[in-house]
C-alpha positions in Angstrom: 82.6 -8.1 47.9 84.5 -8.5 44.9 83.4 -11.2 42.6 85.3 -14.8 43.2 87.4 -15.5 40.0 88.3 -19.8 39.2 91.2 -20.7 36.9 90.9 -24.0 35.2 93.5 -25.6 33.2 93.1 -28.0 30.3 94.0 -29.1 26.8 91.5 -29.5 24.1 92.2 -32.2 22.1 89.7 -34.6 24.0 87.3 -31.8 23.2 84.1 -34.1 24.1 85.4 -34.8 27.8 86.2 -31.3 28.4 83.0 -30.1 26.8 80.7 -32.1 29.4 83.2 -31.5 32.3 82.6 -27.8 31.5 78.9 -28.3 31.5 78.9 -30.0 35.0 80.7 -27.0 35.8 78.5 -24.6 34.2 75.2 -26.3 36.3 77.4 -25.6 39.5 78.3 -22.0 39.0 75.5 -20.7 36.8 74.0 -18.6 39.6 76.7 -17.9 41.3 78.5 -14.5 41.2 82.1 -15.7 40.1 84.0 -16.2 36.5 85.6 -19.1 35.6 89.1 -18.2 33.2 89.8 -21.8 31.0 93.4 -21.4 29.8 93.4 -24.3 27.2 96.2 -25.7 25.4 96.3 -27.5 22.3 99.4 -29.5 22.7 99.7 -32.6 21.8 101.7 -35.6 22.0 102.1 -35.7 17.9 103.8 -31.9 18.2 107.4 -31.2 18.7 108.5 -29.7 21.5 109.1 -26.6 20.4 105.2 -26.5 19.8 104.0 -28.0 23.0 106.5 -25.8 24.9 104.8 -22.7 22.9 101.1 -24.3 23.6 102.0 -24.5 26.9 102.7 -21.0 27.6 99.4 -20.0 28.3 99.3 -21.7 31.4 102.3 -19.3 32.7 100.0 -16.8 31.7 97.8 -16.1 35.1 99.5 -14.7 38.4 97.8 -17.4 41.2 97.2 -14.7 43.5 94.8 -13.0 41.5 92.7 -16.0 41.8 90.2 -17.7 44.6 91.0 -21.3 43.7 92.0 -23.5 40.8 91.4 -26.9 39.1 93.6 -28.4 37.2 91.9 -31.5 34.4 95.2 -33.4 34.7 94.8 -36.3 33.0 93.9 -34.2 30.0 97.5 -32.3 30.8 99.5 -35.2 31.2 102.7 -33.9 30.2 105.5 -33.8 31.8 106.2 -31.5 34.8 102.9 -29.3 33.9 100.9 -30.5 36.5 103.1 -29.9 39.0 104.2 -26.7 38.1 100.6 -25.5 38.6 99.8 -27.1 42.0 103.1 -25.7 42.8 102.0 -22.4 42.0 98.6 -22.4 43.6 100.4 -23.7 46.4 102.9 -20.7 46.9 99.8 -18.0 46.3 97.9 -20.0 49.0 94.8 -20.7 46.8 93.0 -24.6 46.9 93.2 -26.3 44.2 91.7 -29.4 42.5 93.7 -31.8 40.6 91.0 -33.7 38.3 92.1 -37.4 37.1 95.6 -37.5 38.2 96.3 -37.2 41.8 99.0 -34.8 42.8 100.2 -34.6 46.3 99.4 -30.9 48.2 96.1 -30.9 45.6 92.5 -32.3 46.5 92.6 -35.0 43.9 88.7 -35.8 42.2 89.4 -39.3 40.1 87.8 -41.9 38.6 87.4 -45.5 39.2 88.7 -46.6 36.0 88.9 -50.4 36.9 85.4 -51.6 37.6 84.1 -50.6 34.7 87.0 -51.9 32.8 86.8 -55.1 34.9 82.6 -55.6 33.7 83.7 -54.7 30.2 86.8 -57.5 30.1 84.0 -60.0 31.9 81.2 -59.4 29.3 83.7 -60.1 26.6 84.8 -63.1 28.3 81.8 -64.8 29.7 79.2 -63.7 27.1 81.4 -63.3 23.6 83.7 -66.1 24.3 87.1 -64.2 23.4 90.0 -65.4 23.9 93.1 -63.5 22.5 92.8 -59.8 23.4 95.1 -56.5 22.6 94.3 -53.6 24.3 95.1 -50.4 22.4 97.0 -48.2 25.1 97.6 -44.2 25.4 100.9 -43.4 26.4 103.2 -45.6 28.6 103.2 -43.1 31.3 99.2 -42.2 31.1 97.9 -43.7 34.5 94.2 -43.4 33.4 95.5 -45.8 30.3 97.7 -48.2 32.4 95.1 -48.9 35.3 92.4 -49.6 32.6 95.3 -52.2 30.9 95.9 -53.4 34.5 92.0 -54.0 35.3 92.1 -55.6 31.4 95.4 -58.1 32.4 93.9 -58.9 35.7 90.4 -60.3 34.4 92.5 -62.2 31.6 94.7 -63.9 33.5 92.0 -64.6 35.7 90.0 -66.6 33.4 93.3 -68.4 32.6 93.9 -66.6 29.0 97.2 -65.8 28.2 98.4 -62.0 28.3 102.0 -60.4 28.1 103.7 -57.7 27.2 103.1 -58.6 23.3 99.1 -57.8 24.2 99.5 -54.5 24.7 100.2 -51.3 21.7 100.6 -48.0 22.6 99.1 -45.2 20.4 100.1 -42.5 22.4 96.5 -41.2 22.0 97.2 -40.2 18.2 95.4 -40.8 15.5 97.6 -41.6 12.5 99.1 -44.2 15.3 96.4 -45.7 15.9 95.7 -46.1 11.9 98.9 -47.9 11.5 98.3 -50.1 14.3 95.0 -51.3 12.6 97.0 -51.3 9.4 99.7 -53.3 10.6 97.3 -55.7 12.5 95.0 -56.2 8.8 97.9 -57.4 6.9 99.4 -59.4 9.2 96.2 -61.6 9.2 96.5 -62.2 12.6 94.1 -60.2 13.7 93.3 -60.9 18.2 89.1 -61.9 18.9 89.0 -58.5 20.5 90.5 -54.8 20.5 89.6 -52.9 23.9 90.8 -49.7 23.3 91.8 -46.8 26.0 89.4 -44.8 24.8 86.4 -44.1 22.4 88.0 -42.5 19.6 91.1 -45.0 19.7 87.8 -47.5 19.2 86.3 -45.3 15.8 89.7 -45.3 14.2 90.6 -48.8 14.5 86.8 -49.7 13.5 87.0 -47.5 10.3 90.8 -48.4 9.3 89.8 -52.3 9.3 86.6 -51.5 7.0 88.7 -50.5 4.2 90.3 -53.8 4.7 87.2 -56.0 4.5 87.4 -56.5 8.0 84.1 -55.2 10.2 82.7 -55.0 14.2 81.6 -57.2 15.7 81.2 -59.7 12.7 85.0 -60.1 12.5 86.4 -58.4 15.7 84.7 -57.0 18.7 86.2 -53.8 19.5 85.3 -51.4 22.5 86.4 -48.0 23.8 86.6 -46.0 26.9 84.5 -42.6 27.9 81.3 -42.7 26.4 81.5 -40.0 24.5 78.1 -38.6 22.8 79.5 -39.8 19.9 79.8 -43.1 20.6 76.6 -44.1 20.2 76.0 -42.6 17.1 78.7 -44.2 15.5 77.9 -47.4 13.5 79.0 -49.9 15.0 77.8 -48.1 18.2 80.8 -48.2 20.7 81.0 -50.4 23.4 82.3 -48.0 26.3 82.3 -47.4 29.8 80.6 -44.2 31.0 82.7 -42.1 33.5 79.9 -39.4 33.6 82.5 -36.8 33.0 79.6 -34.0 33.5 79.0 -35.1 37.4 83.0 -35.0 37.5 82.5 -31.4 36.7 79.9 -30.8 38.9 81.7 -32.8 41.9 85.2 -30.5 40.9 83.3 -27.6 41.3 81.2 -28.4 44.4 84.9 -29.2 45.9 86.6 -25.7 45.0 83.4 -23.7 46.7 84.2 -25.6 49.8 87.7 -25.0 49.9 87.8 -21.8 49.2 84.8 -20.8 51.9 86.8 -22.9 54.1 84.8 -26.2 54.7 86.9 -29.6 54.4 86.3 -32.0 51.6 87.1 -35.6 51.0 90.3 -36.4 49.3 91.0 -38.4 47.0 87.3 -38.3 45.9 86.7 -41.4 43.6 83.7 -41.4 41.5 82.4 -44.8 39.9 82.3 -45.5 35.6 79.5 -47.5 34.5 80.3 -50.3 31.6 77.3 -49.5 28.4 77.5 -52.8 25.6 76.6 -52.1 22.5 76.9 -53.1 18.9 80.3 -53.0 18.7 81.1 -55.9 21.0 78.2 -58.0 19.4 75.1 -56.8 21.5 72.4 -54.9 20.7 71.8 -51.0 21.1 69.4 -49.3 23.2 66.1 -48.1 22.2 67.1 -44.7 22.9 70.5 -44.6 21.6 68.6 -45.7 17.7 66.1 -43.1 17.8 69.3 -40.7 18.5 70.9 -41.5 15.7 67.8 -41.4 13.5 68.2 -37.3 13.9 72.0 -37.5 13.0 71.5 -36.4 9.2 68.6 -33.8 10.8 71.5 -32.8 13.1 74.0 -33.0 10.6 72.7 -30.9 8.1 72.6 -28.1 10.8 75.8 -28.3 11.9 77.5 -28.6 8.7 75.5 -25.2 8.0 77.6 -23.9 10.7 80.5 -25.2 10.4 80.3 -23.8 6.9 79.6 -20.2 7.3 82.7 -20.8 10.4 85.2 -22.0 7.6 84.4 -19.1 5.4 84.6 -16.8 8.1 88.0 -18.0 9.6 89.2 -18.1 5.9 88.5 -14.6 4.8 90.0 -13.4 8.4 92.8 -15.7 7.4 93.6 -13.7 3.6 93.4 -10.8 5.2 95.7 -10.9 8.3 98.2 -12.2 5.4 98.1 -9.4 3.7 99.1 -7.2 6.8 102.4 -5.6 7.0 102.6 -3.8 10.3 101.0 -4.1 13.9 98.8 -1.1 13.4 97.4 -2.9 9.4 96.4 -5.6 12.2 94.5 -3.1 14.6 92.5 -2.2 11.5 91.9 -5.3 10.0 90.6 -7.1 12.7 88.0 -3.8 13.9 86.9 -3.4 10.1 86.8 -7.2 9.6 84.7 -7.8 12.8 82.9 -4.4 13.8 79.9 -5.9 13.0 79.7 -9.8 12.0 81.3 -11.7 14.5 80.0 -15.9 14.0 82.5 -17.6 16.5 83.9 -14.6 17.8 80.7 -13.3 19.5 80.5 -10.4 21.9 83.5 -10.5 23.8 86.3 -11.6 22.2 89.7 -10.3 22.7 93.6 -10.4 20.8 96.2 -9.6 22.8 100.1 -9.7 21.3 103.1 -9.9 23.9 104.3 -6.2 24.2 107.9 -8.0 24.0 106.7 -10.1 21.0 105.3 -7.1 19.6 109.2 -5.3 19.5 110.4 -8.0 17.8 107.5 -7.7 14.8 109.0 -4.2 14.5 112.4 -4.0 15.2 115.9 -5.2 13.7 116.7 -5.6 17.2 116.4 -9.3 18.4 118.6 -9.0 21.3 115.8 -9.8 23.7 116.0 -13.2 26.3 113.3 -15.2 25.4 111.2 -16.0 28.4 108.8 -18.9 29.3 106.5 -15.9 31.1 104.6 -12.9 29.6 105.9 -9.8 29.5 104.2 -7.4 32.0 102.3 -5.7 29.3 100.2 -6.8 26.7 99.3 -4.7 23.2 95.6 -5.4 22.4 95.0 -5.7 18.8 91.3 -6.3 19.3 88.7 -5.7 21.7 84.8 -6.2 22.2 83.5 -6.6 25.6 79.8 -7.0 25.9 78.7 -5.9 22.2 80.6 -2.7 22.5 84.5 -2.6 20.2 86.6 -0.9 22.9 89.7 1.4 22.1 92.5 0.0 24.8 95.7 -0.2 23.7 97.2 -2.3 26.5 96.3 -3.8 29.5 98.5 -5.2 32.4 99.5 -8.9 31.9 97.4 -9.7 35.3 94.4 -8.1 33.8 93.7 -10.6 31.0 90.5 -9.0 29.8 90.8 -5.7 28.2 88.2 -3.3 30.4 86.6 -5.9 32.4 84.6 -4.5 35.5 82.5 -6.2 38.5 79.2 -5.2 36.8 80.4 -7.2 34.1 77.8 -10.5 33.5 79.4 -13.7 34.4 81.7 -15.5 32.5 83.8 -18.4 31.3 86.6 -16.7 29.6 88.7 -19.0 27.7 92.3 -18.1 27.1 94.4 -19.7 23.8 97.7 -18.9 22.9 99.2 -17.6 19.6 102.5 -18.6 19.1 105.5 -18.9 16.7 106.8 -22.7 17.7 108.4 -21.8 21.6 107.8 -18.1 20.9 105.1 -16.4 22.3 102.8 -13.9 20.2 100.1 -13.3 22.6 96.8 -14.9 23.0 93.3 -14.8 22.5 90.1 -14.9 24.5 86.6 -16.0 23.9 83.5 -16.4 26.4 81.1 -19.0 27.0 81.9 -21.0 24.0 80.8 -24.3 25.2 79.8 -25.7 21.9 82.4 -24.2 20.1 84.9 -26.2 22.0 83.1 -29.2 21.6 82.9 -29.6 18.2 85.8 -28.3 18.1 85.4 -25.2 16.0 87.5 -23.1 18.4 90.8 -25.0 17.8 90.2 -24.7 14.0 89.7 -20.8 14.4 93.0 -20.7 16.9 94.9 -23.1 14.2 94.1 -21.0 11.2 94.4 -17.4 13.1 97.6 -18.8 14.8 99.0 -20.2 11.4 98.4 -16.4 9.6 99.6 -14.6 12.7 102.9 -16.9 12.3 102.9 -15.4 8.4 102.0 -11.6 8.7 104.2 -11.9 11.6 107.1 -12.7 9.5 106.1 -10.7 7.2 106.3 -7.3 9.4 109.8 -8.6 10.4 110.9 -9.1 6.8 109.6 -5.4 6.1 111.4 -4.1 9.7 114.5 -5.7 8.3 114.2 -4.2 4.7 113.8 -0.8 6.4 116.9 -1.2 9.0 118.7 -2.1 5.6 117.5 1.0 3.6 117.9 2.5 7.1 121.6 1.6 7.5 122.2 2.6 3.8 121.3 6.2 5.0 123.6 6.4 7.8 127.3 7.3 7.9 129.5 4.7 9.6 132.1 6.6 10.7 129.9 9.3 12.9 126.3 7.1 13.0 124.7 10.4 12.1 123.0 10.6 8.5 124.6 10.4 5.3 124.9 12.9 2.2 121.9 10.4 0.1 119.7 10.8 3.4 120.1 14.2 3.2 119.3 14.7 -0.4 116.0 12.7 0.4 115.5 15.2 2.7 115.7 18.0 0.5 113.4 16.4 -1.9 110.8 16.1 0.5 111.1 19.6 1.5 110.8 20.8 -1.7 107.9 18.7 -2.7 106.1 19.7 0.7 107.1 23.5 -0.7 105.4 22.5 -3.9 102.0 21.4 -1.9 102.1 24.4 0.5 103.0 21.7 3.4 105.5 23.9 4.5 106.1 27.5 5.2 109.6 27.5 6.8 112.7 25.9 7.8 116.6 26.1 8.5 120.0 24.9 7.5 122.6 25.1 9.7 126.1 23.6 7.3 129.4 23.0 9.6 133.1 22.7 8.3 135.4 21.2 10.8 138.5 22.9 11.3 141.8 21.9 11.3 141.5 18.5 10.2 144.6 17.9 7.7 146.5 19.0 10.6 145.4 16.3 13.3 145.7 13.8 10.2 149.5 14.9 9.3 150.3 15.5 12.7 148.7 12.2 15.1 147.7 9.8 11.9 144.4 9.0 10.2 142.6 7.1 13.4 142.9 10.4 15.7 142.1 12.5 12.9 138.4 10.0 12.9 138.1 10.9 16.5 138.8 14.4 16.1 135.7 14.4 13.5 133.7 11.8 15.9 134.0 14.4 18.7 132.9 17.6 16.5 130.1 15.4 15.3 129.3 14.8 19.0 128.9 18.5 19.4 127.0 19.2 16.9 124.6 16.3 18.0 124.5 17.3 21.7 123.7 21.3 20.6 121.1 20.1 17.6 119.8 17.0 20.1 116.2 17.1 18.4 117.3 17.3 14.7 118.8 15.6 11.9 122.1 15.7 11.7 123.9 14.9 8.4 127.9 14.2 7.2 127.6 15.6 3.9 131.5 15.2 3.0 135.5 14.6 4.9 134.8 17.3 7.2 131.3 19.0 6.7 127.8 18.4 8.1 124.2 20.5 8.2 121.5 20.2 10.4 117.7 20.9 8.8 115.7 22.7 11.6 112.0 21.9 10.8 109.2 22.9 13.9 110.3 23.5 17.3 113.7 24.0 17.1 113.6 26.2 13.6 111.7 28.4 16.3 114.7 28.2 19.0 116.9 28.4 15.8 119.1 31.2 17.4 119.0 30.4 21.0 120.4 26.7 19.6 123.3 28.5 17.7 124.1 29.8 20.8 124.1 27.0 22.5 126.6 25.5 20.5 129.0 28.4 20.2 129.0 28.6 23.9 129.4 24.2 24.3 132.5 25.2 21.8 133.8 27.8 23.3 134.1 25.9 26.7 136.1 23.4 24.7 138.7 26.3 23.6 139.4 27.2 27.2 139.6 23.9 28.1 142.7 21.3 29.2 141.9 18.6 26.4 143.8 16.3 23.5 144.4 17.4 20.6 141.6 15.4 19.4 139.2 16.8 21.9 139.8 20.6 21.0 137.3 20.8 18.1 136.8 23.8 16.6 133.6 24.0 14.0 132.7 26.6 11.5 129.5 27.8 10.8 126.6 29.2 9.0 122.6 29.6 9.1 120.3 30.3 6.6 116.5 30.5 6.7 114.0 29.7 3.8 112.2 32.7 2.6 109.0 32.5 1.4 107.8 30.9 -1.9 110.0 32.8 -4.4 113.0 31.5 -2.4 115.1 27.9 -3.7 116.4 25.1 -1.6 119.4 25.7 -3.3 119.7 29.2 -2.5 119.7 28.8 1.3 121.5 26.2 1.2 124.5 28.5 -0.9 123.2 31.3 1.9 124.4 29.0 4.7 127.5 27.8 3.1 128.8 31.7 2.4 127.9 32.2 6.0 130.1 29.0 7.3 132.7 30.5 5.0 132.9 33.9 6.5 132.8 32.1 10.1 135.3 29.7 9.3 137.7 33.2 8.1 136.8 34.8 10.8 138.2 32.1 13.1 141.3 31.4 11.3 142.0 35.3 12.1 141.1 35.1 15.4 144.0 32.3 16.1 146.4 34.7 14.4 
């Protein structure tokens, strides 16, 4: 039976939600013989669109069918139309899925009770603290976890008879630097409300720590709460006043749901789970016994991780120099297996880049006449590789596939997919596996930020050097016939001759051509038949010498160098083209059409012999051809 395979769909940015969500996963599936693929985005409401819409790309990544069932964390995707494209999808391959937060029609829809909690926290604050003017620190306008907690908020205000309007309410839009000005804005106004309840937890921190440098501290001068409970929180000093969704037995209850939907067993929907309101010292009260002795082993804690996250910064950063200082695909390949053959901190022992075989053309070709696409291309290069400890040598994989080499006696996974990308334009992406912690603190979206950020650079880089070589290319190349020039052509006798001087080569050919009756066509039909008549004898040349260089070394002349195969076939491809020429004097054709070509082969020697001398052998040969000819037309 082949082994059950979940996609789950997030962003990271509320890294601590999806961190426990995971883990109440994780105690659901651990002995269970299935994988779990997490393709997580990074977008974020602060990005332009560009960059979401390249974040987002990922998630276009899977083909549904190739999956058992799905769940989606929506209200960590809230964007627009990215919900519903996935239910959509999971729909049309037939699969269940789960939509976690946000309920979506045609989706079993797991969600949390967001106002009784919010409605204890608004009643303590009330009844206990005595407040009276509150602003509640919203997400986005069109969030609905944000606006049923400002609902719940409005309803036990007005309740209690306290005024509350629009002017109560500020949207952050769940960013930061917002969320700073807010505070800001509030702290000089000096009409600061009796209490901030904020959307969530880290809306709360930021607030809290933007008054301080104002003089202005919780809960002596403001109570201010937050939203989640996240592990954080009551660390923090002030320790957050929350409510406590218990985001790990959402991830349990999610994945208890999928299994029965996809071995066919109904399930409740919507499934609402309760939140639980926790005071603290933030809103004036005191914190619990348990919570203090916590945050005595912070600095303990602290000193650890900052050991970790110091060794990851180094690490990312030396990747980071030298992916910069690649200028090809293949400098990449290297890089990467020399850089990580054997030390691998974050990366661990399956870890995967993959670039977009389309991308990839466009790295190293002039040519940018491709349609950008929203999808991945059907292929995908890999660029690196280790699967269970072992560096694997795969060059590409099927889109579909995902994981280079994976197998059913493969251990059990949570893959986790991240895209690289250029603004809207895919690279490729890049997988880890089982990085729980990683993602939590967040350590994964500073490696896929600094990797993603040099990729961007080396990946202009190899254009810049693809378009310096179509350049020099072009230089080389005769415009009139697209075949080589006379300079190419001299470069290629250099090299000849140096290979000569390093015993690199033992033999070769040159094969020199002098079109015939050119001034005539000219004087006869005009300069821009007389170019065709040329273009045609080039043609004929080209078709005879198809796996050569051909070269327009003057007005009318051109030589082929036969190097390796066809310097073996040297005579049977002479042939060839008197024959293909010969066919063109019997034939009904313009004037312009009728080529007729002169000839001459020489053959180099041994050591003792010049370039220049075979070259001069091969021109007195064309000369006695091209005599030869004239007499035959008398």
């Amino acid at each position: 039976m082949a082994r059950k395979k979940i996609a789950l769909f997030s962003t990271g940015w509320a890294s601590n939600i999806l961190a426990q969500f995971l883990r109440g996963i994780q105690d659901e599936f651990a002995s269970l013989d299935l994988d779990i693929y997490l393709f997580l985005s990074y977008a974020n409401y602060s990005q332009s669109e560009g960059e979401r819409a390249g974040e987002f790309q990922v998630f276009r990544l899977p083909d549904m069918n190739d999956f058992d069932g799905a769940i989606i964390i929506s209200n960590l995707c809230d964007f627009p139309g990215i919900v519903d494209d996935l239910v959509t999808r999971c729909n049309a391959a037939g699969i269940p899925v789960i939509s976690h937060g946000i309920p979506r029609d045609n989706a079993v829809n797991v969600i949390m009770d967001n106002v009784s909690g919010m409605d204890d926290l608004t009643e303590h604050l009330i009844t206990k603290h005595g407040i009276q003017k509150i602003v509640f620190i919203a997400g986005t306008a069109d969030n609905s976890d944000s606006n049923e907690r400002l609902e719940a908020v409005r309803r036990a205000a007005l309740k209690h008879g306290l005024t509350f309007t629009d002017e109560n309410v500020v949207y952050s839009d769940w960013e930061f630097a917002k969320a700073g000005k807010i505070a800001q804005d509030f702290a000089k106004s000096g009409e600061l409300p009796d209490a901030f309840i904020c959307a969530n937890d880290e809306l709360a921190m930021v607030l809290i720590t933007t008054l301080e440098d104002y003089g202005i501290h919780s809960p002596e001068d403001i109570l201010i709460t937050g939203f989640d409970n996240l592990p954080d929180s009551s660390l923090f000093y002030p320790s957050i006043t929350s409510i406590d969704p218990d985001n790990r037995l959402h991830g349990k209850v999610c994945a208890r749901a999928i299994l029965d939907l996809m071995d066919g067993r109904p399930t409740e929907n919507p499934i609402k789970l309760p939140s639980r309101f926790i005071s603290r010292e933030s809103c004036g009260c005191t914190l619990a016994l348990g919570s203090a002795r916590q945050r005595l082993r912070v600095a303990t804690d602290e000193f650890k991780s900052q050991r970790k996250r110091d060794r990851d910064s180094w690490h990312i950063s030396y990747l980071e120099r030298l992916i910069m200082k690649c200028e090809s695909v293949e400098e990449l390949r290297t890089t990467f297996s020399e850089a990580l053959g054997h030390e691998r901190f974050l990366e661990g022992d399956n870890f995967h880049i993959l670039f977009d075989a389309c991308a990839n053309k466009t790295l190293t070709s002039y040519d940018q006449s491709y349609e950008e696409d929203s999808n991945y291309s059907d292929r995908q290069d890999v660029i690196f590789s280790v699967r269970n400890g072992a560096i694997q040598d795969i060059r590409n994989i099927k889109a579909t596939q995902i994981i280079p080499g994976i197998c059913e006696d493969d251990p059990c996974h949570m893959y986790v997919i991240v895209p690289m990308h250029d603004g809207p334009h895919k690279i490729g992406f890049i997988v880890f596996a089982d990085c729980y912690e990683d993602i939590e603190n967040k350590e994964v979206m500073r490696f896929i930020e600094t990797i993603n950020s040099s990729m961007v650079n080396s990946k202009r880089s190899i254009y810049l050097k693809a378009v310096n070589e179509y350049v020099k290319e072009m230089s080389n190349i005769d415009p009139m016939t697209s075949v080589k020039n006379r300079s190419a052509y001299e470069a290629r006798l250099a090299d000849i001759q140096e290979r000569i001087s390093k015993t690199k080569i033992s033999e070769f050919g040159i094969v020199l051509f002098d079109v015939n009756n050119l001034k005539r066509i000219n004087d006869e039909l005009g300069h821009y038949m007389g170019d065709e008549y040329l273009r045609n004898s080039c043609h004929l040349i080209c078709t005879a010498y198809k796996n050569s260089p051909v070269y327009r070394i003057g007005g009318d002349e051109f030589v082929v160098v036969l190097e390796g195969r066809p310097y073996e076939q040297r005579e049977q491809l002479l042939d060839v083209f008197v024959q293909e020429m010969d066919k063109i004097k019997q034939a009904d054709l313009r004037p312009e059409e009728k080529v007729s070509i002169a000839y001459g082969m020489a053959v180099y020697e041994g050591a003792e012999d010049q370039i220049d001398a075979v070259v001069k052998r091969a021109d007195e040969l064309m000369y006695a051809t091209k005599k030869r000819m004239k007499a035959e037309k008398k």
